[in-house]
KERONU-173200 format. One line per 4 residues: number of its first residue (from 0); for each residue x, z, y of N, C-alpha, C. Coordinates in Angstrom, 1 decimal. Layout:
<nodes>
NUM = X/Z/Y/X/Z/Y/X/Z/Y  ...
</nodes>
This chain:
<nodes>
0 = 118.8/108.1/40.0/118.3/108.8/41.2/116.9/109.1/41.1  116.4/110.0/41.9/115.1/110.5/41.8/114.1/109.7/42.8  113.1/109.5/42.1/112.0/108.3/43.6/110.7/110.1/43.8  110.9/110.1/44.9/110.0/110.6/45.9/108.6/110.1/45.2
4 = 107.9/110.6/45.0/105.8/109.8/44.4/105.6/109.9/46.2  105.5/111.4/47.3/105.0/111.2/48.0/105.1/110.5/48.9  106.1/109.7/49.0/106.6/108.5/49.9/106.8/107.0/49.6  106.1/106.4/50.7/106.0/105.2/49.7/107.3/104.0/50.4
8 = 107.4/103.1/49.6/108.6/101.8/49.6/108.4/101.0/49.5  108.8/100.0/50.8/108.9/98.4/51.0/108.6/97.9/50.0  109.0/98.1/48.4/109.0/97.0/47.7/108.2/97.3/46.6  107.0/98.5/47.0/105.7/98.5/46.0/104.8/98.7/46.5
12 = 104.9/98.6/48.2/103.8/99.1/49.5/102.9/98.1/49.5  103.4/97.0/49.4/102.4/96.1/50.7/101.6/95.0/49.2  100.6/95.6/48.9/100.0/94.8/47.6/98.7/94.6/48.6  98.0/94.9/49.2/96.5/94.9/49.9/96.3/94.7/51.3
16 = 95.4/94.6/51.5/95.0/94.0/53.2/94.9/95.5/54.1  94.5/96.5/53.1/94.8/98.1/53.5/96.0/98.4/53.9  97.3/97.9/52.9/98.6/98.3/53.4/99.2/97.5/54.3  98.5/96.3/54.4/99.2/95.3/55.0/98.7/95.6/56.8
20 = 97.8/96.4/56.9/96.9/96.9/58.1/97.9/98.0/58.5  97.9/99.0/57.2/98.6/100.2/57.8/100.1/99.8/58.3  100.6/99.2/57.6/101.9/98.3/58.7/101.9/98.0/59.9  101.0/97.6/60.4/100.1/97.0/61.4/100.5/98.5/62.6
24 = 99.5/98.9/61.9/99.3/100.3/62.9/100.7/101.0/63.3  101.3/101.2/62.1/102.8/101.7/62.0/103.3/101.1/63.7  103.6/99.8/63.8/104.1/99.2/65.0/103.5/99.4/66.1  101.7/99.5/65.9/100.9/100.6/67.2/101.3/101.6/67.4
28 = 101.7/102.3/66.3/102.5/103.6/66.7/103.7/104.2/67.3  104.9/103.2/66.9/105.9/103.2/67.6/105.7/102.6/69.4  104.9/102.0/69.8/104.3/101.2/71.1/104.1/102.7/71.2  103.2/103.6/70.9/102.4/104.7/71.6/103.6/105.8/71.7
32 = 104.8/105.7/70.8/106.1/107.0/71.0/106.7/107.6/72.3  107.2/108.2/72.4/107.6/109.2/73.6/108.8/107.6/73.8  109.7/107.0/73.1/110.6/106.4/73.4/109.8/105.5/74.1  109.0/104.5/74.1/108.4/103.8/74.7/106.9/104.1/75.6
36 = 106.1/104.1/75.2/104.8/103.5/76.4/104.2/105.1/76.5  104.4/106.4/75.9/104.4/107.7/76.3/104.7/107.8/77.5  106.4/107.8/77.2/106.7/108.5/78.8/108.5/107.3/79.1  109.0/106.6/78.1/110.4/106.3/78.6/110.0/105.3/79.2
40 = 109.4/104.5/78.6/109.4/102.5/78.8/108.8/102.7/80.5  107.9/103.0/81.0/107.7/102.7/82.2/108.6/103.6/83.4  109.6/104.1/83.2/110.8/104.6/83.6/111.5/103.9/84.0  112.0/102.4/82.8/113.3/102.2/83.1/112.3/100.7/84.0
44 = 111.2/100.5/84.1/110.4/99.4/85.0/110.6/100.1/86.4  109.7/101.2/86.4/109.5/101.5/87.6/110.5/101.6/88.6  111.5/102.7/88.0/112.7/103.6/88.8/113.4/102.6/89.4  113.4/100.9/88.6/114.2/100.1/89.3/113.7/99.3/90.0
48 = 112.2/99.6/90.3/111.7/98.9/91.4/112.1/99.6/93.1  110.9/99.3/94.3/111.3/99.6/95.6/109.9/100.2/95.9  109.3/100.2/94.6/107.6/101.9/94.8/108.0/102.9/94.6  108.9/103.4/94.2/109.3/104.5/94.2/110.1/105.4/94.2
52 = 110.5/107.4/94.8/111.2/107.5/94.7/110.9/108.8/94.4  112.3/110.0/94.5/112.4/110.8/93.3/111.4/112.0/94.3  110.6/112.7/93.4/110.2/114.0/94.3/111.0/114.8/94.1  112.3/114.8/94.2/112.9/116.2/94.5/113.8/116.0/93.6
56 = 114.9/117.4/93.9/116.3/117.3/93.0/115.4/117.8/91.2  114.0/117.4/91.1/114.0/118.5/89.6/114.5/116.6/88.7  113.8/115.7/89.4/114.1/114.5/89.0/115.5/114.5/88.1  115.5/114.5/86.8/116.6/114.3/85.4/117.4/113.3/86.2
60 = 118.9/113.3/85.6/120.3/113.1/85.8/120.0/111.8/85.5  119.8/111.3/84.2/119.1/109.6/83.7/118.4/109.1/84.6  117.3/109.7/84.9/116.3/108.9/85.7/116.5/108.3/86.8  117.5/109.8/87.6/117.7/109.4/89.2/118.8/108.1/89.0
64 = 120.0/108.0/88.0/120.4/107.1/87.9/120.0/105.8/88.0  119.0/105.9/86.7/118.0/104.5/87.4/117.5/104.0/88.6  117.3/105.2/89.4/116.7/105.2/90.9/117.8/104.6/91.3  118.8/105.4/91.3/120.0/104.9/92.3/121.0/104.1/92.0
68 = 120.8/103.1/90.2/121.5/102.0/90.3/123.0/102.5/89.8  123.0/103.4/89.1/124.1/103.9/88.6/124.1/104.5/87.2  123.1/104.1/86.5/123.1/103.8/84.7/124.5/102.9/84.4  124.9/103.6/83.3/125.3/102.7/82.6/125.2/103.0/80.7
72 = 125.6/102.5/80.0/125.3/102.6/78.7/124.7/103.8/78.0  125.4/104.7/78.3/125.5/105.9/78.1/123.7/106.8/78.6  123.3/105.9/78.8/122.2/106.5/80.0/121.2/106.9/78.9  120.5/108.2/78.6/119.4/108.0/77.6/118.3/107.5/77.9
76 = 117.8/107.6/78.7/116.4/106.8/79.4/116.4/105.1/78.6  117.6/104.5/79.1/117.7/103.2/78.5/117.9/103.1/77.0  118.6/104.3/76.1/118.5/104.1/75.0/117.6/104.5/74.2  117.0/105.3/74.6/115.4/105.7/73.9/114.0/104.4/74.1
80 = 114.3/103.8/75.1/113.7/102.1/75.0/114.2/101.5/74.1  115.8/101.3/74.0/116.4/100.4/73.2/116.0/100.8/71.5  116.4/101.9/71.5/115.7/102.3/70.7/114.6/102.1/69.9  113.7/102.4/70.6/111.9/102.2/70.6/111.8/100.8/69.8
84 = 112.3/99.5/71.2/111.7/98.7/70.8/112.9/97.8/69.5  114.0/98.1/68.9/114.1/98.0/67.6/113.4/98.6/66.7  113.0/99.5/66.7/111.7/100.2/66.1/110.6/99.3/65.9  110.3/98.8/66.9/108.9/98.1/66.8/109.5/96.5/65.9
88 = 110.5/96.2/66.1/111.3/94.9/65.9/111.1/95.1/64.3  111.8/96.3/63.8/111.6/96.8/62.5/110.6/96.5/61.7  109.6/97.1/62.5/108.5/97.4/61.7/107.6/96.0/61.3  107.9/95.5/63.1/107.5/93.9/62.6/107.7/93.0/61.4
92 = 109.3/93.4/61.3/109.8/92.2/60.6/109.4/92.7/59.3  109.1/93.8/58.9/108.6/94.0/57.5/106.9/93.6/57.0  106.4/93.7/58.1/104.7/93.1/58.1/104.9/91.5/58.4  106.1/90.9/59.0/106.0/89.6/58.7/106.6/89.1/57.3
96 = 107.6/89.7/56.6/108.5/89.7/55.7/107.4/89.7/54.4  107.0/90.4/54.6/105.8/91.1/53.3/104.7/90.4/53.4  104.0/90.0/54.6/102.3/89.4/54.8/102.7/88.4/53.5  103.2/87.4/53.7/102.9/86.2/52.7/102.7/86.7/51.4
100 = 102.7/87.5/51.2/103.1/87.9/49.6/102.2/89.3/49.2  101.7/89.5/50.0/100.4/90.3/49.9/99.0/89.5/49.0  98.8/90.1/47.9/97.8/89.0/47.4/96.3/89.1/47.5  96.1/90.8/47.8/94.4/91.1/47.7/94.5/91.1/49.2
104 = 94.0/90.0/49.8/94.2/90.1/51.5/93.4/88.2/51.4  92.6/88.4/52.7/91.6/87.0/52.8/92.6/86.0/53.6  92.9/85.0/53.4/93.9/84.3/54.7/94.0/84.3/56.0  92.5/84.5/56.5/92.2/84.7/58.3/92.8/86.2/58.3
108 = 92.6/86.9/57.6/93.1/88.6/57.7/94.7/88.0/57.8  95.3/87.9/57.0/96.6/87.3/56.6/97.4/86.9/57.8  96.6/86.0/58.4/97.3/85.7/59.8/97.2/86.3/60.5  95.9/86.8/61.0/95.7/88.0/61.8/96.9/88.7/61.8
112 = 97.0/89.7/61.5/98.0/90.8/60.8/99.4/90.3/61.2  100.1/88.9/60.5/101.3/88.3/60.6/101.7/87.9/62.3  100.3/87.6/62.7/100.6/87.3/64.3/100.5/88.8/65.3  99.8/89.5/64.9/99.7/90.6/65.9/101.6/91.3/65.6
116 = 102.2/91.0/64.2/103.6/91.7/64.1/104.3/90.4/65.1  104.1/89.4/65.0/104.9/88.5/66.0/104.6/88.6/67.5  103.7/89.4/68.0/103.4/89.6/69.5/104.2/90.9/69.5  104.2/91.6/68.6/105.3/92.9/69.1/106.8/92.7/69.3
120 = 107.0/91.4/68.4/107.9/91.4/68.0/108.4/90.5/69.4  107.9/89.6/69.7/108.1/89.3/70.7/108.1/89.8/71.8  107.2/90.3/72.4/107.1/91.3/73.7/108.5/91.9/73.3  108.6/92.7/72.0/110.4/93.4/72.2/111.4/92.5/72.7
124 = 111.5/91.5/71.9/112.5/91.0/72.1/112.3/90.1/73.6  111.5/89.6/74.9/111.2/89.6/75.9/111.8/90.6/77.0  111.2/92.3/76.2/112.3/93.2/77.1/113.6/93.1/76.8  114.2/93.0/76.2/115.4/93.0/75.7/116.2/91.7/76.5
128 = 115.5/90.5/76.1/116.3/89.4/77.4/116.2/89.3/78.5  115.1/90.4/79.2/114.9/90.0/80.9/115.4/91.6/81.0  115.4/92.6/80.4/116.5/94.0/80.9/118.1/93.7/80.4  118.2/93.6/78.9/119.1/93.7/78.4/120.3/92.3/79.0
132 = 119.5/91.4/78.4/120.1/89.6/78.5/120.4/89.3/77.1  121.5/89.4/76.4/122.1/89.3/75.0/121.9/90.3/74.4  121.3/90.6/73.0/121.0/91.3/72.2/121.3/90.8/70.4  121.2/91.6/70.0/120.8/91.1/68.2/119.9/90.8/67.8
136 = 119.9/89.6/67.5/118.3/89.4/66.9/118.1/89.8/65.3  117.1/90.2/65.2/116.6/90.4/63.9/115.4/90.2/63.5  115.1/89.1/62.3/113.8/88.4/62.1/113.5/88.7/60.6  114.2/89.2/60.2/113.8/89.9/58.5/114.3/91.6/58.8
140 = 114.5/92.6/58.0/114.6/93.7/58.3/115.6/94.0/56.9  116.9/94.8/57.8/118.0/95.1/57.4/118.3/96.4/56.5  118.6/95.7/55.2/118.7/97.2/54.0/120.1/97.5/54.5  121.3/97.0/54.1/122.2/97.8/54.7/123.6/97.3/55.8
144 = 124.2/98.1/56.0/125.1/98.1/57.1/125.6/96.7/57.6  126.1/96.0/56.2/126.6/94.8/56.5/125.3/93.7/56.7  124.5/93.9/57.0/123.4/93.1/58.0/123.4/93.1/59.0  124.3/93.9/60.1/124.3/94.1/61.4/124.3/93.1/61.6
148 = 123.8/92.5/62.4/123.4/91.2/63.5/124.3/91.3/64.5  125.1/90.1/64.8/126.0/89.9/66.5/125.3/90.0/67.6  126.0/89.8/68.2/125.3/89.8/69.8/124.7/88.4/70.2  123.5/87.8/69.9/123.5/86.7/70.7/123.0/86.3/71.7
152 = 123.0/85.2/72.7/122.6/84.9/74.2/121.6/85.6/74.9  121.5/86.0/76.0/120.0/85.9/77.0/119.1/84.7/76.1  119.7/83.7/76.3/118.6/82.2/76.2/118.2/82.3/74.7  119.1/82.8/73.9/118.7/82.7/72.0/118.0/84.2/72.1
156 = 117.8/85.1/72.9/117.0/86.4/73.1/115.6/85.7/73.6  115.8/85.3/74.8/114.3/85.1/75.5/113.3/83.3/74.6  114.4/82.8/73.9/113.7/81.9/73.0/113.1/82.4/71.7  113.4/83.5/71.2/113.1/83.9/69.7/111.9/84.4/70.5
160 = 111.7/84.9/72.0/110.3/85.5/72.1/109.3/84.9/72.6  109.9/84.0/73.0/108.8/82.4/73.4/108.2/82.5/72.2  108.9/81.8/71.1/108.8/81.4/69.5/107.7/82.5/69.2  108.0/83.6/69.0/107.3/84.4/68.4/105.7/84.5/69.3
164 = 105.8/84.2/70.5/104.7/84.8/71.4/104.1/83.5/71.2  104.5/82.5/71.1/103.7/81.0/70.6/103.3/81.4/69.1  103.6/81.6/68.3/103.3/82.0/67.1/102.0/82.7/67.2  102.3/84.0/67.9/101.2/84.8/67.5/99.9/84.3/68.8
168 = 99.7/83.7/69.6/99.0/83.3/70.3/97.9/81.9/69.3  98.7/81.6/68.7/98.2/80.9/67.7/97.4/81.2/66.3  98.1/82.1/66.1/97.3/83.0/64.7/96.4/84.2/65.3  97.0/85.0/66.6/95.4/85.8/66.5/94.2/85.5/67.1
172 = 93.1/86.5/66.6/91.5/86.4/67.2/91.6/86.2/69.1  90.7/85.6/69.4/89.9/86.0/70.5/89.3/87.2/70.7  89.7/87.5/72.3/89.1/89.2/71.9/88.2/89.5/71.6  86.7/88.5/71.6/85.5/89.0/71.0/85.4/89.1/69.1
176 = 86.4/89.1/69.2/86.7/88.9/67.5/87.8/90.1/67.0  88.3/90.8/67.7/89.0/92.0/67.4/88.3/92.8/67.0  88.9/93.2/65.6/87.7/94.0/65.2/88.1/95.8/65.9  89.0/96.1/66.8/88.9/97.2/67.0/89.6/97.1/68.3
180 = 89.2/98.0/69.5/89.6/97.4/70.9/91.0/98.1/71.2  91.5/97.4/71.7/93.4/98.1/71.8/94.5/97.7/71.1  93.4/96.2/69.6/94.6/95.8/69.0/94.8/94.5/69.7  96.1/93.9/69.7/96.1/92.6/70.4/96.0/91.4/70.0
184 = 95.3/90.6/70.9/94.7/89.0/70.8/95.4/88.3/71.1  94.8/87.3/71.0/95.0/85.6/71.8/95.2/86.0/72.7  94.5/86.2/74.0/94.9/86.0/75.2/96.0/87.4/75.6  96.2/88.5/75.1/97.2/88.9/74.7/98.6/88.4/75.2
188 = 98.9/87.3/73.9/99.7/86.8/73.5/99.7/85.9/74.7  98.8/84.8/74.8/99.1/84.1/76.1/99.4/84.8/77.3  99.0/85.8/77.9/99.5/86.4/79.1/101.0/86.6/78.8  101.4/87.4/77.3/102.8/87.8/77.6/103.7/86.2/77.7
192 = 103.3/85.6/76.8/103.7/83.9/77.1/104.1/83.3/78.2  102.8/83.7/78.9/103.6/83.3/80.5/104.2/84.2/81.0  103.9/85.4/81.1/105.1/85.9/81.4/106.6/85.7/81.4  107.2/85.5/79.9/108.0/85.3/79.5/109.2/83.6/79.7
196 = 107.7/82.6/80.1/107.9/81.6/80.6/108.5/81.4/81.5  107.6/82.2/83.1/107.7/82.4/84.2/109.0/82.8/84.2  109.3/84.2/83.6/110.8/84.9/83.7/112.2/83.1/83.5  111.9/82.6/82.4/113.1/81.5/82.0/112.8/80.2/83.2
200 = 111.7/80.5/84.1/111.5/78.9/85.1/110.7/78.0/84.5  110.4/78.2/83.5/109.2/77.1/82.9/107.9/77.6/83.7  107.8/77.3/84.7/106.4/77.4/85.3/105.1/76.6/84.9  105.8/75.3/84.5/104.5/74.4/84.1/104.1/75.2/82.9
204 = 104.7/75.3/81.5/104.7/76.4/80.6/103.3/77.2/80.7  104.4/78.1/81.5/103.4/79.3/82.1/102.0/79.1/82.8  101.7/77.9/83.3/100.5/77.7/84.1/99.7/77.4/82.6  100.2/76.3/81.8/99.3/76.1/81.1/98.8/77.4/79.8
208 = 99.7/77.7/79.6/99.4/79.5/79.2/98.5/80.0/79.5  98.4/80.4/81.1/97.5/81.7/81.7/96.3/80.5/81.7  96.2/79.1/82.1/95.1/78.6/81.9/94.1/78.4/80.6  94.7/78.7/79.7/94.2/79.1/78.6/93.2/80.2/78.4
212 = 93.9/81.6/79.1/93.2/82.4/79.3/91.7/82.5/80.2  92.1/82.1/81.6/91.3/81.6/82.0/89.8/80.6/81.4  90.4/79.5/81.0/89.7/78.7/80.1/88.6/79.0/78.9  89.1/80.1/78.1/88.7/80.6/77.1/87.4/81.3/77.6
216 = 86.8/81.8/78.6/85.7/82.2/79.0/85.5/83.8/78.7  86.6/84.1/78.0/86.7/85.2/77.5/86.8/86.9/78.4  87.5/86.6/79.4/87.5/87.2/80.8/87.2/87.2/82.5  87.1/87.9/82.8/86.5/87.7/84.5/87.0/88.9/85.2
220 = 87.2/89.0/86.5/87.1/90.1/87.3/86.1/91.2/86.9  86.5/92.5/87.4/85.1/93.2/87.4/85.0/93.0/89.0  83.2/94.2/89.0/83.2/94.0/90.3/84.0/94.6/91.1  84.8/96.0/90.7/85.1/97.0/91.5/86.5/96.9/91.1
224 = 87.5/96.7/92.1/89.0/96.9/91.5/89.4/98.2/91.3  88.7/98.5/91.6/89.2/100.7/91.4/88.7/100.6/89.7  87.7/99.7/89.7/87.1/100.0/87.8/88.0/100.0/87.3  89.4/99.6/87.3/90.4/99.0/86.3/91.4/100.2/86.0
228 = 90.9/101.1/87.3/92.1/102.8/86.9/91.1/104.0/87.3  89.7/104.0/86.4/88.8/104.9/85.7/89.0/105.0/83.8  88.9/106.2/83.7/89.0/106.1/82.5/87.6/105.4/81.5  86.4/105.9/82.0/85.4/105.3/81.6/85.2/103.7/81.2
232 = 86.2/102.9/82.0/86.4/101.5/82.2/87.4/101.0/81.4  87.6/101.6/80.4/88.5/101.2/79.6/88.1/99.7/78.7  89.3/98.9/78.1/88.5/97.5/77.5/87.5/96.8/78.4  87.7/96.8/79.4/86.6/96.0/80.5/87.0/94.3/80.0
236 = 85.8/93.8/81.2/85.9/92.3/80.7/87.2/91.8/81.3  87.8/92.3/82.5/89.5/92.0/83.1/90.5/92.6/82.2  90.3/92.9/81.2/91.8/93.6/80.4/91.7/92.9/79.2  93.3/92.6/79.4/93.9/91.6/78.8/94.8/92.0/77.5
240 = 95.5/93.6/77.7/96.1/94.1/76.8/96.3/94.8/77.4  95.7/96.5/76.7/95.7/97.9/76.6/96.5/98.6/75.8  97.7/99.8/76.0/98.0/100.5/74.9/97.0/101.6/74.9  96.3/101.5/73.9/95.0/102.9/73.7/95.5/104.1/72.8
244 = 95.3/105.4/73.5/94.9/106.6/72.6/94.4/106.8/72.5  94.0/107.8/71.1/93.0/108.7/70.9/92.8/109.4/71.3  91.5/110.4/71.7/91.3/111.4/72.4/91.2/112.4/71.2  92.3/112.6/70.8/92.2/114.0/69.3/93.6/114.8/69.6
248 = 94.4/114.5/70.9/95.5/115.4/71.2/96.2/115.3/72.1  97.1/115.9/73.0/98.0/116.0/73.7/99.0/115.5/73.5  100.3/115.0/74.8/101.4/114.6/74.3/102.5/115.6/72.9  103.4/114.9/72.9/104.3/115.8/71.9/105.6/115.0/72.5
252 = 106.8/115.3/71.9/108.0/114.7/72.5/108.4/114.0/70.7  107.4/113.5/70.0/107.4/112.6/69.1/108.0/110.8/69.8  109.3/110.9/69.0/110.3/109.5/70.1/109.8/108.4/68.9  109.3/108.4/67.4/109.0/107.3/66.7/107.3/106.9/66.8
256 = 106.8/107.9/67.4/105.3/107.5/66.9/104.5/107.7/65.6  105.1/108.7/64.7/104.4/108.4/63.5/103.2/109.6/63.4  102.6/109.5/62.8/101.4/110.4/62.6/100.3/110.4/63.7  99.8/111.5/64.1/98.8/110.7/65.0/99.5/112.3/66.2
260 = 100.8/112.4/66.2/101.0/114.1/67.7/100.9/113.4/68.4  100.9/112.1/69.1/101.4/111.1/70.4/100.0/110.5/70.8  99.5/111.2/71.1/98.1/110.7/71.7/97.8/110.8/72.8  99.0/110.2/74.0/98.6/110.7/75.2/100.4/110.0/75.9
264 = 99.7/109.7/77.2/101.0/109.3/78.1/101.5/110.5/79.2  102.4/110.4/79.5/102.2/111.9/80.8/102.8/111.2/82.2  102.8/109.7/81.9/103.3/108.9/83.3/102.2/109.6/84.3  100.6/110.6/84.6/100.2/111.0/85.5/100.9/111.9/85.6
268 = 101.4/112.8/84.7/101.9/114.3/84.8/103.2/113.8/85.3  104.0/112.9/85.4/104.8/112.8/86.1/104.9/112.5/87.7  103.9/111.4/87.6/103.6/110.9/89.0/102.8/112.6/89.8  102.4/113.4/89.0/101.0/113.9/90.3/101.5/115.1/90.8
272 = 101.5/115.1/92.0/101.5/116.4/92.6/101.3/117.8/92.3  100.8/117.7/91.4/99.9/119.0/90.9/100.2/119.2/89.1  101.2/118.0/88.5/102.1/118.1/87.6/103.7/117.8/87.5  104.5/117.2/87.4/106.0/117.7/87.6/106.7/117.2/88.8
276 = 105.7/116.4/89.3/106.3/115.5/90.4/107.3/115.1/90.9  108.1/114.6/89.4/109.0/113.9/89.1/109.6/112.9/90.1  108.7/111.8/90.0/108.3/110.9/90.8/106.8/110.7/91.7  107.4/110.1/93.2/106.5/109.5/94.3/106.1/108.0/94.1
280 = 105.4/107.7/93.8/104.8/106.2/94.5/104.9/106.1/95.9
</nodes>
């Protein structure tokens, strides 16, 4: 068979703390895709809440469904999430699968790196047990068919992402130690922690979690609660975990995230009056 030079492969990629980063990003990239934190992922949150409703018959056939509680499988809105976040699951499990074995790479990098793929990996698998319930788990990354994973539990779903969100809360920086703002931390990791706590009833859990946060001295209020939805105010001392873009482009209807077209959300262009006004708050 013929090997591609211009594409590279799992099993001669990840020699350096460079490739082992670009992996890294790969999984920021999928978080930034049209399937997720662009435009799908806060669709299938919102539409099933009681903030909002449709501006008008232009509101997509998927969406209103979600409004009105009449999704079912078939629904793309929900499979372009599901989607997404096996994507991110993927990419994870290959920057966990590979870190150990990376050799030109410092150990504090090493974990770094290994934990920020276990916060993705967990936050996925988190949506997956509090939307989905039972899912496939996957914690290495699947060459072929006969690796499909079964279905298993809500509780064996929302525990792999405890696991994992304990994991990476443990191995990454404090945020004054990130070396670039928008990748995620410790306290990161603890917020989703409790979150994910809180969702299973572990409240004590979860207190001691967000007290951590707290504790860490690392955050505070600002003064202005409006500072928190200026753009100027971005990475303030109250933010805890940001998906950031670049200001080098416009959306695209790019659903994996790769390259740099997805530099932009259009959740305003949906919400505003004055763009599709899809949706009312």
């Amino acid at each position: 068979s013929l090997v591609n030079p211009n594409q590279v492969v799992v099993d001669t990629y990840y020699k350096n703390a460079a490739e082992l980063e670009a992996g890294v990003y790969a999984i920021y990239g999928s978080i930034q895709s049209a399937q997720l934190y662009s435009r799908e992922y806060w669709f299938l949150h919102d539409l099933r809440g009681d903030d909002n409703k449709a501006g008008g018959g232009q509101l997509e056939t998927p969406r209103n469904q979600l409004l009105i509680g009449s999704n079912d499988p078939s629904n793309s809105v929900a499979n372009s999430v599901w989607n997404g976040f096996y994507q991110v699951i993927l990419r994870s499990n290959i920057v966990i699968t590979q870190g150990p074995e990376v050799e030109e790479i410092s150990e504090s990098e090493r974990t770094a790196l290994i934990a920020e793929a276990k916060f993705a990996r967990g936050w996925a698998y988190f949506e997956f047990g509090s939307l989905w319930g039972g899912v496939p788990i996957y914690t290495t990354y699947a060459e072929t068919f006969e690796e499909a994973a079964p279905k298993s539990s809500q509780a064996e779903v929302l525990n792999q992402a405890i696991q994992d969100l304990r994991d990476a809360a443990a191995g990454l920086p404090e945020v004054t130690n990130v070396k670039l703002e928008g990748r995620f931390s410790k306290g990161s990791a603890l917020a989703m922690l409790g979150r994910a706590l809180m969702f299973t009833g572990d409240y004590a859990g979860a207190k001691d979690a967000y007290e951590q946060i707290v504790n860490s001295g690392n955050y505070e209020l600002v003064d202005e609660y409006d500072d928190n939805f200026q753009e100027e105010n971005e990475y303030n001392k109250e933010s805890i975990m940001e998906i950031g873009y670049a200001d080098i482009g416009g959306f695209n209807w790019d659903g994996t995230g790769d390259g740099v077209g997805n530099e932009q959300s259009v959740r305003t262009q949906e919400y505003s009056a004055v763009g599709w006004r899809n949706l009312i708050p």
